[in-house]
C-alpha positions as CSV (number, residue, x, y, z in Angstrom):
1,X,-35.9,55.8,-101.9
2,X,-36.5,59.2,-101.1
3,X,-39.9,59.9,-101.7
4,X,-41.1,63.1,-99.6
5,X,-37.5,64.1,-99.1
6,X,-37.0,68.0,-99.9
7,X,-33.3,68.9,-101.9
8,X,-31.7,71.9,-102.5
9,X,-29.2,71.6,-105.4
10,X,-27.0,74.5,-106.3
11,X,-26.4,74.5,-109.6
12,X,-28.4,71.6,-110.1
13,X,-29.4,72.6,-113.6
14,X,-26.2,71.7,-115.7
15,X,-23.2,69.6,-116.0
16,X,-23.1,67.3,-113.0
17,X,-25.8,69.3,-111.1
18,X,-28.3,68.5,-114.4
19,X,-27.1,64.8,-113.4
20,X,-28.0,65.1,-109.8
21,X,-31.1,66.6,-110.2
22,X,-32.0,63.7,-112.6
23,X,-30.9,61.2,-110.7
24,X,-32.6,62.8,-107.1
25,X,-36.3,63.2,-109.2
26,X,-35.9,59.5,-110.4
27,X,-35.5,58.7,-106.6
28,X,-39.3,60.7,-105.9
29,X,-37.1,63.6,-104.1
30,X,-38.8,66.7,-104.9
31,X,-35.8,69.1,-105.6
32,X,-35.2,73.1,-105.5
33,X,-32.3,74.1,-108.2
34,X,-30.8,77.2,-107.2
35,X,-28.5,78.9,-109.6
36,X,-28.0,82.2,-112.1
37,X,-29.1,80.4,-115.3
38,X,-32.5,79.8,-116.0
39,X,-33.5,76.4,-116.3
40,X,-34.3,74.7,-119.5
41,X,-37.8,73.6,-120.5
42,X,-37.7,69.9,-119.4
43,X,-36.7,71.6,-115.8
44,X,-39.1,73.8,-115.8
45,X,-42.0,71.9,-116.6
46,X,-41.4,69.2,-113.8
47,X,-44.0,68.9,-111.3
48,X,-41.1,67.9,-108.4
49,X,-38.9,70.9,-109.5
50,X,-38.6,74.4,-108.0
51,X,-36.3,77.1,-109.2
52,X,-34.6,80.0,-107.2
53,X,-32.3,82.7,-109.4
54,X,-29.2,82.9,-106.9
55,X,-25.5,84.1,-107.4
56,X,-23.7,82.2,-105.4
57,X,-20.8,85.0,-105.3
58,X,-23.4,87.0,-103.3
59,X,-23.5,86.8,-99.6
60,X,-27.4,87.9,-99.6
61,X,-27.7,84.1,-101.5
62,X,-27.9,81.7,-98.0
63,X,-30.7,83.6,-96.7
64,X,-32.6,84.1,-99.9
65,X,-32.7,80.1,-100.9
66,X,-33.2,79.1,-97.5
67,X,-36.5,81.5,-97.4
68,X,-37.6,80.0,-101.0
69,X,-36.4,76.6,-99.8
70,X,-39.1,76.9,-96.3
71,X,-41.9,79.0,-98.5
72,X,-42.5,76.7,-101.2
73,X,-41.2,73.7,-100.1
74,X,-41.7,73.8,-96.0
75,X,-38.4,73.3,-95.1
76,X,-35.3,70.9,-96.5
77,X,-34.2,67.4,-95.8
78,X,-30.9,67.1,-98.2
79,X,-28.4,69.9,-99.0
80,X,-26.2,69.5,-102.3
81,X,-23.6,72.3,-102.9
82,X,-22.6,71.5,-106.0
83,X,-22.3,75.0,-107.9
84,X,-18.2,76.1,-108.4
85,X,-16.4,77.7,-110.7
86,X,-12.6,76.8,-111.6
87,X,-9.6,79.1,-113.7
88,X,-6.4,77.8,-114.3
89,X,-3.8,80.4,-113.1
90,X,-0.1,80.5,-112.0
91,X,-0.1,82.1,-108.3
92,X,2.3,84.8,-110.4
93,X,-0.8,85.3,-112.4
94,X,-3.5,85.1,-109.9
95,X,-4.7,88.4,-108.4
96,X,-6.5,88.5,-104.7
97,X,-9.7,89.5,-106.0
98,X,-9.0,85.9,-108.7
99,X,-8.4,84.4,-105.1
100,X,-11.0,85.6,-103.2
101,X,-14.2,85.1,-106.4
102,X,-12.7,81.3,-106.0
103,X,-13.0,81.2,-102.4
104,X,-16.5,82.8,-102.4
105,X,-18.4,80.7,-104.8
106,X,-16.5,77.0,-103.8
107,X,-16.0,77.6,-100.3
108,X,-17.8,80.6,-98.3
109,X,-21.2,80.1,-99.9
110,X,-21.1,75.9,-99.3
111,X,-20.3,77.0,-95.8
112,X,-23.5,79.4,-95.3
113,X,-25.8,77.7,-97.0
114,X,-25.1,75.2,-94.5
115,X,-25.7,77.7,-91.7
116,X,-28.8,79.1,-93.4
117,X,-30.8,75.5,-94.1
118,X,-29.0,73.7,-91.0
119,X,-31.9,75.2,-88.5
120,X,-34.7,73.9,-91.2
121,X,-33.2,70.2,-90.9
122,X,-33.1,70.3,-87.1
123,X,-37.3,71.1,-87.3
124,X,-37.3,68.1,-89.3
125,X,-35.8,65.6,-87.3
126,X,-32.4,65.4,-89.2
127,X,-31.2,65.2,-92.7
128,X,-27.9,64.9,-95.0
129,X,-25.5,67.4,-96.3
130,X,-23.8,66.4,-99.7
131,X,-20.6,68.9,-100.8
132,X,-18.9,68.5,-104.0
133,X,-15.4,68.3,-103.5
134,X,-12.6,67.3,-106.2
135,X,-10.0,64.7,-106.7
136,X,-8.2,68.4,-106.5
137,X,-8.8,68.4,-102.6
138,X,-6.8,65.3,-102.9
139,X,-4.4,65.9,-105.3
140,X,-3.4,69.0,-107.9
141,X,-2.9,70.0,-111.6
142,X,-1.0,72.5,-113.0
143,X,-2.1,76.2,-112.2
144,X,-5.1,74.6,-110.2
145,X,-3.5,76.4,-106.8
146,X,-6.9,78.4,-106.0
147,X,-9.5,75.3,-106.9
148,X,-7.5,73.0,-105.2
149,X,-7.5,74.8,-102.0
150,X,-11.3,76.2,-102.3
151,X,-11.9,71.5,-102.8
152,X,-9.5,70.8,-99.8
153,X,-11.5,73.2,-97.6
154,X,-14.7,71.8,-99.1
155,X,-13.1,68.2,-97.9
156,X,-12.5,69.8,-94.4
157,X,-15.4,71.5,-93.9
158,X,-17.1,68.4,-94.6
159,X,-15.4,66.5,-91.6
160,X,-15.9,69.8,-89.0
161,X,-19.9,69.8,-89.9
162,X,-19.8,65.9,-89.6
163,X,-18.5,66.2,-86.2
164,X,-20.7,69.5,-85.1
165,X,-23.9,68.1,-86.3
166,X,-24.1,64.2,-85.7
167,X,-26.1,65.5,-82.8
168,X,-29.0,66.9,-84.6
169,X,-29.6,63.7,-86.5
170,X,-27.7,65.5,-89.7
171,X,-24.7,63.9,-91.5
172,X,-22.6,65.9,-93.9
173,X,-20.3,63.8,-96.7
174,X,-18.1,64.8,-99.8
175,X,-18.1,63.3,-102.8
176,X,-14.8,63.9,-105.2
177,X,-15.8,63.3,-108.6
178,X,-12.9,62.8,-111.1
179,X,-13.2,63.4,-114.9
180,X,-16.9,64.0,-115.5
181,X,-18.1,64.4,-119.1
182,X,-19.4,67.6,-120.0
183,X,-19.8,70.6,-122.4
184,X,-16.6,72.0,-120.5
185,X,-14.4,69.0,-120.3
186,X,-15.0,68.2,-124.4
187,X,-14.3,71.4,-125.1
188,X,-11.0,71.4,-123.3
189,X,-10.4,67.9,-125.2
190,X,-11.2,69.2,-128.7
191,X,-8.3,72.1,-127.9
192,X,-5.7,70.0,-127.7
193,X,-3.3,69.2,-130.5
194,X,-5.2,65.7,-131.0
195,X,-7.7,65.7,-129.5
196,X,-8.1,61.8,-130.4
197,X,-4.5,60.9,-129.0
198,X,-5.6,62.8,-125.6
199,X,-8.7,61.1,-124.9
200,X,-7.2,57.9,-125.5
201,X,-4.4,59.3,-122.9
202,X,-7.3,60.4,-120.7
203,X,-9.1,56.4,-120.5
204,X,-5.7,54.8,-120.1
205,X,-5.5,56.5,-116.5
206,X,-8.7,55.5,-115.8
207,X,-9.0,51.7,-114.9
208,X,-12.5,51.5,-115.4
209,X,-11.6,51.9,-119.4
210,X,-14.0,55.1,-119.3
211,X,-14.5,58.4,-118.1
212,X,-17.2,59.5,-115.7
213,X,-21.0,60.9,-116.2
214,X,-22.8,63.5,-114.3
215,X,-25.3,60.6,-113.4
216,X,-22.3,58.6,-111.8
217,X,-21.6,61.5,-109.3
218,X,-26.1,62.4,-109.3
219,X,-26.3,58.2,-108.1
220,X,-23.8,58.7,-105.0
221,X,-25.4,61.5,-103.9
222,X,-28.7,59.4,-103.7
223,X,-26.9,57.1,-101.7
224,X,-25.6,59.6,-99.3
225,X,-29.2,61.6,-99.2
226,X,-30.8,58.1,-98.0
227,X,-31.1,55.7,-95.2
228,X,-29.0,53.1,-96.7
229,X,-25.9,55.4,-95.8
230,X,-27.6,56.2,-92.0
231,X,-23.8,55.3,-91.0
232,X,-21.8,57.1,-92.9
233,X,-20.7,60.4,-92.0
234,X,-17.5,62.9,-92.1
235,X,-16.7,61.1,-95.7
236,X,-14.6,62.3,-98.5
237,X,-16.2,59.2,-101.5
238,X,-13.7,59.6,-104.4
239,X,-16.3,59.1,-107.4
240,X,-13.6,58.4,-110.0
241,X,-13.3,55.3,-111.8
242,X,-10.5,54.5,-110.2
243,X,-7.9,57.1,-111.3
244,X,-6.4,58.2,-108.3
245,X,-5.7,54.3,-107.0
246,X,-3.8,53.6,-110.3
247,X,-0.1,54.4,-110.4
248,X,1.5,55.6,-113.2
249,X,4.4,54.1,-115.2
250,X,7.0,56.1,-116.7
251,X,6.4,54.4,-119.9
């Protein structure tokens, strides 16, 4: 399906990136991961896999994965900015420079990445930009005030690049994943009181009766990097088993 497609993935070596990378390579997209960790072994050793160490806190990143991105790959079809961070803080707790690390990684470096590999999809005739928003853009948790609003701009940004760039033959979409499993989200699990109880809490809001895998978020972004979605553009795709259409009881 996307065979001779280039991809950038930020943070495509971990939690949901790990399952958009997989998910990209299964579809014969050959795929740059850009991110601070090294990658593990099975990464490394893949012959459609390129790596580029890159804060994404840094302002120097856009320029230096856009020149990896056109030196060893010739240029980019697909842009996923996946990489974010999140902290849970009251806005009594939260400090500007809290704010403004929040605002950097989710928001500011999405948005000039974008400026930095737009020009390399225009050579190319086109291509698709993929940002990884949050049921949070949509919605909120407690002490969530900075992530929300670095996901809502993510959603926004989203619809302005849509509009901007439908002329160059390049569509930009958001997906907002919901609960996705990973090392993080067990952990926060197993810290509860019991844990048992609150995972049994946590499927009962999902009407799918599960919660969601990196892969389920790494399949929707193949869809959106493809032709099949040619039509599609300016999208927020909730990718969440159903959790924000279900209302909740008071009992």
């Amino acid at each position: 399906m996307l065979k001779g497609k280039n991809v950038v993935v930020t943070g495509g070596g971990r939690g949901i990136g790990r399952g958009i990378t997989e998910q990209l390579l299964e579809a014969g997209a050959s795929v740059l991961i850009a991110q601070r960790q090294a990658l593990d072994a099975d990464l490394q050793n893949h012959p459609q896999v390129c790596f580029v160490e890159a804060d994404l806190a840094s302002m120097e990143s856009p320029s230096l994965i856009a020149q990896f991105a056109q030196e060893q790959l010739g240029g980019i079809d697909v842009l996923v900015n996946n990489a974010g961070f999140m902290f849970e803080k009251s806005i009594d707790d939260m400090t500007e420079q809290d704010w403004d690390r929040m605002m950097a990684v989710n928001l500011r470096a999405p948005a000039f990445l974008c400026k930095a590999l737009v020009p390399q999809m225009r050579q190319r005739g086109g291509g698709s930009i993929i940002n990884i928003g949050s049921i949070e853009g949509l919605g909120a948790n407690p002490e969530h005030a900075a992530y929300c609003a670095s996901k809502a701009g993510i959603h926004g940004l989203t619809r302005a690049l849509a509009v901007d760039l439908g002329r160059d033959g390049i569509r930009c979409n958001a997906i907002a994943p919901g609960w996705i499993n990973s090392e993080l989200s067990d952990a926060y699990l197993a810290a509860q009181t019991d844990p048992r109880a609150a995972r049994q809490a946590l499927l009962r809001l999902h009407p799918v009766g599960r919660t969601g895998l990196p892969t389920d978020v790494g399949g929707t972004v193949v869809f959106l990097a493809s032709e099949s979605s040619a039509f599609i553009t300016g999208q927020v795709l909730v990718v969440d088993g159903g959790r924000t259409a279900k209302l909740p009881l008071p009992f």
